[in-house]
C-alpha positions as CSV (number, residue, x, y, z in Angstrom):
1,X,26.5,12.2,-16.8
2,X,24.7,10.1,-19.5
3,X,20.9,10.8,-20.0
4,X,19.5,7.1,-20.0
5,X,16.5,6.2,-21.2
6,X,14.5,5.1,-18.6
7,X,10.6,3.2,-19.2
8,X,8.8,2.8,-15.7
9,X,5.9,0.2,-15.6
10,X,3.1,1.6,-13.7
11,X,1.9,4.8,-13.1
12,X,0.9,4.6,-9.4
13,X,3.0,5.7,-6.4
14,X,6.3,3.9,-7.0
15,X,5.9,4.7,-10.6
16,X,5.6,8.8,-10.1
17,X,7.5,8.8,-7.7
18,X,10.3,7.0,-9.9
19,X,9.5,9.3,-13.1
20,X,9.8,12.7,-10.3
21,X,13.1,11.7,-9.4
22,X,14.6,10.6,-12.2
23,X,13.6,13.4,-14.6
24,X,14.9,15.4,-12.6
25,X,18.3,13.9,-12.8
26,X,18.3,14.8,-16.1
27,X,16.9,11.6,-17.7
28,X,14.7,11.0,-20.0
29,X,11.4,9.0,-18.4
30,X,8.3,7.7,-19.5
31,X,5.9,5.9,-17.5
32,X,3.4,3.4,-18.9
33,X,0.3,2.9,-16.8
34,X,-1.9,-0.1,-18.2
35,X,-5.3,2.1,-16.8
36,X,-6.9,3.8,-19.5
37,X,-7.2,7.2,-17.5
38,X,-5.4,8.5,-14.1
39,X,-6.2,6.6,-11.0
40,X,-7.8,9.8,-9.1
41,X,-10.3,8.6,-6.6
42,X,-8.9,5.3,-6.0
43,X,-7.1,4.1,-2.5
44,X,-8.0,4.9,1.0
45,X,-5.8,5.8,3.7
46,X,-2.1,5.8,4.6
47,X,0.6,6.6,7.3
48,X,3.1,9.5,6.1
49,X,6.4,9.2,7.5
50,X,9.1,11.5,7.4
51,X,10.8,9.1,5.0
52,X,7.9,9.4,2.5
53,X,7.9,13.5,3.6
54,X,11.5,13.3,2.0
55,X,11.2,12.1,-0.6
56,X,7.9,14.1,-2.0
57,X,10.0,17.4,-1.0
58,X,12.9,15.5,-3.7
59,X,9.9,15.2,-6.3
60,X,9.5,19.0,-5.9
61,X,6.1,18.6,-4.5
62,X,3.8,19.9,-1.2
63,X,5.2,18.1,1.8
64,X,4.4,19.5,4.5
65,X,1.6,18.7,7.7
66,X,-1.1,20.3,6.1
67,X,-0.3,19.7,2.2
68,X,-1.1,15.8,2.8
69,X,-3.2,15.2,5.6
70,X,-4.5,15.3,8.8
71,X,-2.3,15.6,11.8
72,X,-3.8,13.3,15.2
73,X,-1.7,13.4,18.7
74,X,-2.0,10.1,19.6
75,X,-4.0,6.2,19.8
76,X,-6.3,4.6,21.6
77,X,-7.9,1.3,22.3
78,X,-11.7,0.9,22.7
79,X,-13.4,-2.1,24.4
80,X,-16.6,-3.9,23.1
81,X,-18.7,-1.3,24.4
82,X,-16.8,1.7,23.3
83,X,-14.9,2.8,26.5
84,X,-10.9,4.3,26.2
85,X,-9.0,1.3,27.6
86,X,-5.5,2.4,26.6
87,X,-3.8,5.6,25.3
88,X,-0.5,6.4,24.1
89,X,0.8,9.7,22.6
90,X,2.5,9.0,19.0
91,X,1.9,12.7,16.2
92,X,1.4,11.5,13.3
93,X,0.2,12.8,9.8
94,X,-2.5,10.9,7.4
95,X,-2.8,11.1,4.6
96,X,-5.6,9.8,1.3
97,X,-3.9,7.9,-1.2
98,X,-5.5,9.9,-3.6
99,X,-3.7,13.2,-2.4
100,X,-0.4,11.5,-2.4
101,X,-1.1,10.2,-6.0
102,X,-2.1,13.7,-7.2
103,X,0.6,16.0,-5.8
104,X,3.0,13.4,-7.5
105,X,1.2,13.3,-10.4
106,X,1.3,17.2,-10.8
107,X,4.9,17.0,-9.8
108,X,6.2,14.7,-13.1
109,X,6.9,16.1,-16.1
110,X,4.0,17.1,-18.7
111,X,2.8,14.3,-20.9
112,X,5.0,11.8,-19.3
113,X,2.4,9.3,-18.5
114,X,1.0,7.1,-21.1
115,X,-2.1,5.4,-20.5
116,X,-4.0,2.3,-21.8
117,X,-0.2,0.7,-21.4
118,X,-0.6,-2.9,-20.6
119,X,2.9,-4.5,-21.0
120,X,2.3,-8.1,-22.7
121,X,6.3,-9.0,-22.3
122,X,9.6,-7.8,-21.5
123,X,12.8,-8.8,-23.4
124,X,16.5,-8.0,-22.5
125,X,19.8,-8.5,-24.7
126,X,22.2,-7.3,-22.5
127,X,23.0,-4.0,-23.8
128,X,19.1,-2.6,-23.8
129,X,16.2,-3.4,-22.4
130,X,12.6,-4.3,-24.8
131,X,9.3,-4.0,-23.8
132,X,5.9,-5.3,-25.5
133,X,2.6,-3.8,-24.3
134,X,-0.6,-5.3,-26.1
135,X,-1.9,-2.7,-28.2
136,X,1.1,-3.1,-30.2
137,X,3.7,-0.8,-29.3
138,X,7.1,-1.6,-28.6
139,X,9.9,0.7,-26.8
140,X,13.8,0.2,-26.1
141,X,15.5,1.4,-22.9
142,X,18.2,1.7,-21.0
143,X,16.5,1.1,-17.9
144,X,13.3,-0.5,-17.3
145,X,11.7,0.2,-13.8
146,X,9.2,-2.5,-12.8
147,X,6.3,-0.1,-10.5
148,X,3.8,-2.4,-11.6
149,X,2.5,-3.8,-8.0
150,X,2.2,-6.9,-6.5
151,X,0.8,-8.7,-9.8
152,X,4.0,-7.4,-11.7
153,X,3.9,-8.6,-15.2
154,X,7.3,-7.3,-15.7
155,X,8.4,-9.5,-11.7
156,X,6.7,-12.4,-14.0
157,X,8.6,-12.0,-16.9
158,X,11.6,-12.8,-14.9
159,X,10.7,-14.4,-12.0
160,X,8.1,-16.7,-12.2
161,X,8.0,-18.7,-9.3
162,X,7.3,-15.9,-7.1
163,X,4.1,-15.6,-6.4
164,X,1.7,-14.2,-3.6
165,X,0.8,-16.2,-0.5
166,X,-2.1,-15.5,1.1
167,X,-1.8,-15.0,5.3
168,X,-4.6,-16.3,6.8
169,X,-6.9,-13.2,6.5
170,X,-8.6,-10.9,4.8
171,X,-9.2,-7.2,5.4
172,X,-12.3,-4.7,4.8
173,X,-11.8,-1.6,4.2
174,X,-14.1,1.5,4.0
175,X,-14.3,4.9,4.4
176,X,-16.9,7.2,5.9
177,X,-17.9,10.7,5.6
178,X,-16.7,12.6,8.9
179,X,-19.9,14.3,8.7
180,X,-22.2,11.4,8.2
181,X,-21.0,10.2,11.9
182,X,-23.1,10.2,15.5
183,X,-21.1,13.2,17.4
184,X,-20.1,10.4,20.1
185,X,-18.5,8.4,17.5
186,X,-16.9,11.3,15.8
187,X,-15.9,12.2,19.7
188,X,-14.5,8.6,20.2
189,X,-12.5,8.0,17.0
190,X,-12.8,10.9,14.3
191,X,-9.7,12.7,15.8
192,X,-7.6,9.5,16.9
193,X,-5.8,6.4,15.1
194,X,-8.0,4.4,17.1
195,X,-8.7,0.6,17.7
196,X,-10.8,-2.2,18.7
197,X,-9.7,-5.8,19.3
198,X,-12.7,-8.5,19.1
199,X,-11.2,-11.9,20.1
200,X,-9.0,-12.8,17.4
201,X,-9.5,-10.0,15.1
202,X,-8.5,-6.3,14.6
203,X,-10.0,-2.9,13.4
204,X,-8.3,0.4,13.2
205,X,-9.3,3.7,11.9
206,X,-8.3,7.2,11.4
207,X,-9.1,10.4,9.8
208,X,-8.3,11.7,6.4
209,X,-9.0,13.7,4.0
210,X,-11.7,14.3,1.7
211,X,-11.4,13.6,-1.7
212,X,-10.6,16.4,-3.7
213,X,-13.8,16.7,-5.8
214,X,-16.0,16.6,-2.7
215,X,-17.4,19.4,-0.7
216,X,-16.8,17.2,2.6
217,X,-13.3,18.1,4.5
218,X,-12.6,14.9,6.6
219,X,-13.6,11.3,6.0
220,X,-12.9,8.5,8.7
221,X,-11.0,5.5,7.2
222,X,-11.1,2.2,8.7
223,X,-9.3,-2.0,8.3
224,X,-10.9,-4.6,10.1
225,X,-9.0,-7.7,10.0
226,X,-10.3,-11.2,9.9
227,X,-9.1,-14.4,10.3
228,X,-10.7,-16.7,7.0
229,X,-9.8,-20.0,5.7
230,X,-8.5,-20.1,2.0
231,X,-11.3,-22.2,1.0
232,X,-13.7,-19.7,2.2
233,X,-11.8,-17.0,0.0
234,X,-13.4,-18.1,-3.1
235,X,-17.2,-17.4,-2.3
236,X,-16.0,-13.9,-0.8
237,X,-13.7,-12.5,-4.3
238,X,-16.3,-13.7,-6.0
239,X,-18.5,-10.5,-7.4
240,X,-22.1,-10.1,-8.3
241,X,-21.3,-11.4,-12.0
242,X,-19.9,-14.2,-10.9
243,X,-16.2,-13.4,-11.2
244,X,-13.6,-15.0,-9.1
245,X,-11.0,-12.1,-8.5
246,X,-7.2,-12.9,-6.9
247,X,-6.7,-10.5,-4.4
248,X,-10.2,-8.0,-4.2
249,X,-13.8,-7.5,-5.8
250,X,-14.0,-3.5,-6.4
251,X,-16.4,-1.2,-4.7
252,X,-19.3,-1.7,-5.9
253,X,-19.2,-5.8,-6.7
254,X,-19.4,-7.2,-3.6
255,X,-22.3,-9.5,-3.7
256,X,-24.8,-8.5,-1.3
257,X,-25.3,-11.4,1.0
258,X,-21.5,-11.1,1.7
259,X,-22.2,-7.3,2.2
260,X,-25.0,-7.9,4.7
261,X,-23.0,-11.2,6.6
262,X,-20.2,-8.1,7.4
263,X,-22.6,-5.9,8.6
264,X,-24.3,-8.2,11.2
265,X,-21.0,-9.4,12.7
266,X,-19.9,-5.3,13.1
267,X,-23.4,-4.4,14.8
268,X,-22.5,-7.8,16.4
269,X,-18.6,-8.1,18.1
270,X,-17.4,-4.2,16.9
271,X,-17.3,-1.5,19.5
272,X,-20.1,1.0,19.0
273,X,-18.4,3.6,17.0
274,X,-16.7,1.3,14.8
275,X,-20.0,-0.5,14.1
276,X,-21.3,2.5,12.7
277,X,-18.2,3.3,10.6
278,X,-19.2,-0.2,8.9
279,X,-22.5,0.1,8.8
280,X,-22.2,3.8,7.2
281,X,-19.7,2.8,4.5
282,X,-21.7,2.6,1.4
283,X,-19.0,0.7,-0.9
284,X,-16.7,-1.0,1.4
285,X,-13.8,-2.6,-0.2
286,X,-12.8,-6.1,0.3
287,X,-8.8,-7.9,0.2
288,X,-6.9,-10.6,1.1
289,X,-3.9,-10.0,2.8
290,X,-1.0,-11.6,1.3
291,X,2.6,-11.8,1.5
292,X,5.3,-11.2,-2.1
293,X,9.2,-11.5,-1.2
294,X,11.6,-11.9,-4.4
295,X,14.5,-13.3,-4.0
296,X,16.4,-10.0,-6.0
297,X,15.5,-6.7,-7.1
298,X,17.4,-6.7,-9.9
299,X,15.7,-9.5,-12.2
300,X,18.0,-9.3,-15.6
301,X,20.4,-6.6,-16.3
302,X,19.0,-3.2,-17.2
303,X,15.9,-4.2,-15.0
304,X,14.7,-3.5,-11.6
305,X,11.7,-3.9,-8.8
306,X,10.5,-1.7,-6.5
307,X,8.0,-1.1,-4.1
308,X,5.3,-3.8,-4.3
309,X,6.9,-5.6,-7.5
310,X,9.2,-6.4,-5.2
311,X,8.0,-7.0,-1.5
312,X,4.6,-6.2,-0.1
313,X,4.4,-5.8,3.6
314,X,1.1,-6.4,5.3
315,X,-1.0,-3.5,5.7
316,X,-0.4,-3.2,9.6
317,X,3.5,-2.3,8.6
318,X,1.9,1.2,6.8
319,X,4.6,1.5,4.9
320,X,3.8,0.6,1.6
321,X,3.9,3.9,0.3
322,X,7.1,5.2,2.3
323,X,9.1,2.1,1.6
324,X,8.3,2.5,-2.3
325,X,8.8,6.1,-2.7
326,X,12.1,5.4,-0.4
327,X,13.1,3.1,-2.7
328,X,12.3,5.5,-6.2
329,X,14.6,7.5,-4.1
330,X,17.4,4.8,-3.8
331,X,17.3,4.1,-7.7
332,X,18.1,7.7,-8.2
333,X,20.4,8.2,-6.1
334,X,22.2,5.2,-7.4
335,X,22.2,6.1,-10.6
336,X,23.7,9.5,-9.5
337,X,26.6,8.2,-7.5
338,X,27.6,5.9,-10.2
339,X,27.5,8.8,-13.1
340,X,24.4,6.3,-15.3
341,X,26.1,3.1,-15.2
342,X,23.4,1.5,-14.8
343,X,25.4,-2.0,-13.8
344,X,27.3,-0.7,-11.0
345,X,23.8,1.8,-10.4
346,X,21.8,-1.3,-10.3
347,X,24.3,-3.6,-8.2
348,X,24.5,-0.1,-5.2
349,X,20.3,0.0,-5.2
350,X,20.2,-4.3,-4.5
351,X,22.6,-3.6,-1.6
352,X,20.5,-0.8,-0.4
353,X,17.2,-2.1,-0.6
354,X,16.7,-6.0,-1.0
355,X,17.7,-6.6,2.7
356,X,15.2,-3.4,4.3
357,X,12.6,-4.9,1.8
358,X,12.3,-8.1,3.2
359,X,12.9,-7.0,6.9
360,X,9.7,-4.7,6.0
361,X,8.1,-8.0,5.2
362,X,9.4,-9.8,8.2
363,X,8.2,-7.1,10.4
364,X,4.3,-7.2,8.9
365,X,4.0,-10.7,9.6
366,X,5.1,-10.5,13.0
367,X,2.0,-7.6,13.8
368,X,0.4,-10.1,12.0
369,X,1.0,-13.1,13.8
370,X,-2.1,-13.6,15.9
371,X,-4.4,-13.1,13.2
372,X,-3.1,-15.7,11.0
373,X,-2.3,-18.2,13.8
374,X,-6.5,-18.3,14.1
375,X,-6.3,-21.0,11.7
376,X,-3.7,-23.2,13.4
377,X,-3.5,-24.9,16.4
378,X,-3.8,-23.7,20.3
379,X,-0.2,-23.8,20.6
380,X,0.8,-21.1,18.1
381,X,-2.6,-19.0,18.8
382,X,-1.1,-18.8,22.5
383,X,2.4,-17.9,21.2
384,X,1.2,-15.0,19.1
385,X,-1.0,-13.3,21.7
386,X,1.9,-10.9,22.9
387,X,1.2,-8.8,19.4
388,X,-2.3,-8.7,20.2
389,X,-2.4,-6.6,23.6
390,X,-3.8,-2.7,23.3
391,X,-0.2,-2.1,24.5
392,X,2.2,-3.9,21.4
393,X,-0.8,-3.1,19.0
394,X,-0.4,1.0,19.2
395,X,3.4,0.3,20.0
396,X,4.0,-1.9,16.6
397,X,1.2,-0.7,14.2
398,X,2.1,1.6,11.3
399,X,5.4,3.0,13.5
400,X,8.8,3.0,11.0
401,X,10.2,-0.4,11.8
402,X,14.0,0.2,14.0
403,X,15.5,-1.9,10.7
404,X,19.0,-0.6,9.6
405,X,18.8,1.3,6.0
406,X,22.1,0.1,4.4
């Protein structure tokens, strides 16, 4: 089989997990990461699936129960005032982003990685692929991998109309210090993926674990969903220098009036123990939840999208990271059946993924549906509430949508 050269944009998840598999193949792979130094310590929770547990056993890394996460039995539902009102049995293991993105980062070849990588344009001629990054440089492929998230400079490059659209709501996220909890509310929700529905919002939470360079073991990690109108968004992303961001302000930025409006409304509508998550959570992180479909996967020959360069899911799917390791996986794969022909490779991984891609997407609105619907009419409010009850929301939330794989 030919050893391709392949150039993967973005060093997070989908980028690793892209440069694990592929290397491993037997080709030759460098990932450019526009970050001038590894992204340890960023992200907050996620869902593992055993489609995600796969594929990290492919990249030759720790996979099992206790190398990502923490293990809970089962959900539950809390009222305003804190009391169980539903329980369903569903194991799962969760994981930190951060441990994910170090066992695949300790899992790609040595000095693979090069940081302080912005690509600044992307060129193709039909035979290899070009890319331009702004300090300069300039590499040839064979391949070029676009990992580069849901802002993709290289999904720009070629597809410019597609662009975010924003759902109707945004989503806070923090996480707490196990430790730093009441023993009731580590009692009610430090051992569960637990929730609480205020009318016409959502928070959930679970445990994780610590970061790696703290003494702590578990932290708590909770989203709470709410309903804003886009002309609101621009007073909320913008920071304490007066930025306007797109999507999020970093910990950190958040101005504090906006800080201390959150924390009123938790003690206010949030059930007990989730109030305190909230009100604990010393940099909470602030997003709008938006919705990126492209129309193909395969932008220009020699080129391809995956994970959220090419679809991103709302949150309440979990399966950002599963479905963009899955597709690293895919790629390879690919490439493998059709001995590095990277046109009929290419053509295979479209067939395979661009369909389950925007299925995934499909799926994340529709356990979305009630939030957004708050800014429309009675009509559509009334036909969403089926995704809202205790019942659809442990059934639906972060579970491996039943979508064919092709």
């Amino acid at each position: 089989m030919k050893r391709l050269d392949v150039a993967v944009i973005g060093g997070s998840i989908a980028g690793l997990t892209t440069a694990c598999l592929l290397a491993r193949s037997g080709h030759a792979v460098t990932v450019f990461e526009r970050s001038a130094a590894a992204l340890t310590g960023r992200g907050a929770g996620i869902v593992t699936h055993p489609g995600l547990r796969a594929v990290l056993a492919r990249c030759g890394a720790p996979a099992g129960a206790g190398d990502l996460g923490v293990t809970v039995e089962g959900r539950r539902v809390l009222d305003r005032d804190g009391t169980v009102i539903a329980e369903r049995s569903l194991p799962q293991v969760l994981a930190s982003w951060g441990r994910l993105y170090g066992l695949l980062l300790d899992a790609v070849p040595p000095d693979s990685v090069r940081y302080g990588a912005a690509l600044a344009a992307v060129e193709s001629d039909g035979a290899r692929v070009v890319a331009f990054f702004e300090d300069g440089r300039r590499i040839s492929a064979d391949l070029l991998v676009g990992a580069d998230g849901q802002f993709s400079t290289v999904r720009s490059r070629f597809l410019s109309g597609v662009a975010p659209r924003y759902a109707g709501y945004v989503a806070w996220r923090a996480v707490v210090d196990a430790a730093a909890l009441a023993p009731a509310t580590r009692e009610a929700i430090g051992g569960h993926f637990a929730f609480c529905l205020p009318p016409g919002e959502q928070i959930l939470g679970y445990p994780v674990p610590g970061r790696a360079d703290e003494a702590a073991g578990l932290c708590f990690n909770a989203v709470w969903y709410r309903p804003t109108e886009e002309a609101a968004l621009a007073a909320l992303l913008t920071d304490t220098g007066g930025v306007r961001h797109a999507l999020s302000i970093p910990p950190g930025r958040i101005k504090a009036a906006v800080l201390e409006a959150m924390r009123a409304d938790a003690a206010r509508i949030l059930a007990p123990p989730f109030a305190e998550v909230m009100l604990r959570a010393e940099q909470p992180f602030l997003q709008a939840i938006l919705d990126i479909e492209t129309p193909t996967m395969i932008p220009d020959r020699g080129v391809a999208l995956i994970g959220d360069a090419a679809f991103v899911a709302r949150p309440h799917v979990g399966m950002g990271a599963t479905k963009a390791m899955e597709d690293a996986a895919a790629l390879a794969d690919a490439l493998d059946a059709a001995g590095a022909d990277v046109d009929a490779a290419l053509t295979a991984f479209e067939a395979r993924r661009r369909a389950y891609g925007a299925a995934v997407v499909a799926r994340g609105r529709d356990l979305g549906a009630y939030l957004q619907a708050q800014q429309r009419g009675a009509a559509e409010r009334a036909a969403a509430e089926r995704f809202r009850s205790p019942e659809a929301v442990m059934a639906g939330t972060a579970v491996p949508p039943d979508i064919p794989r092709a």
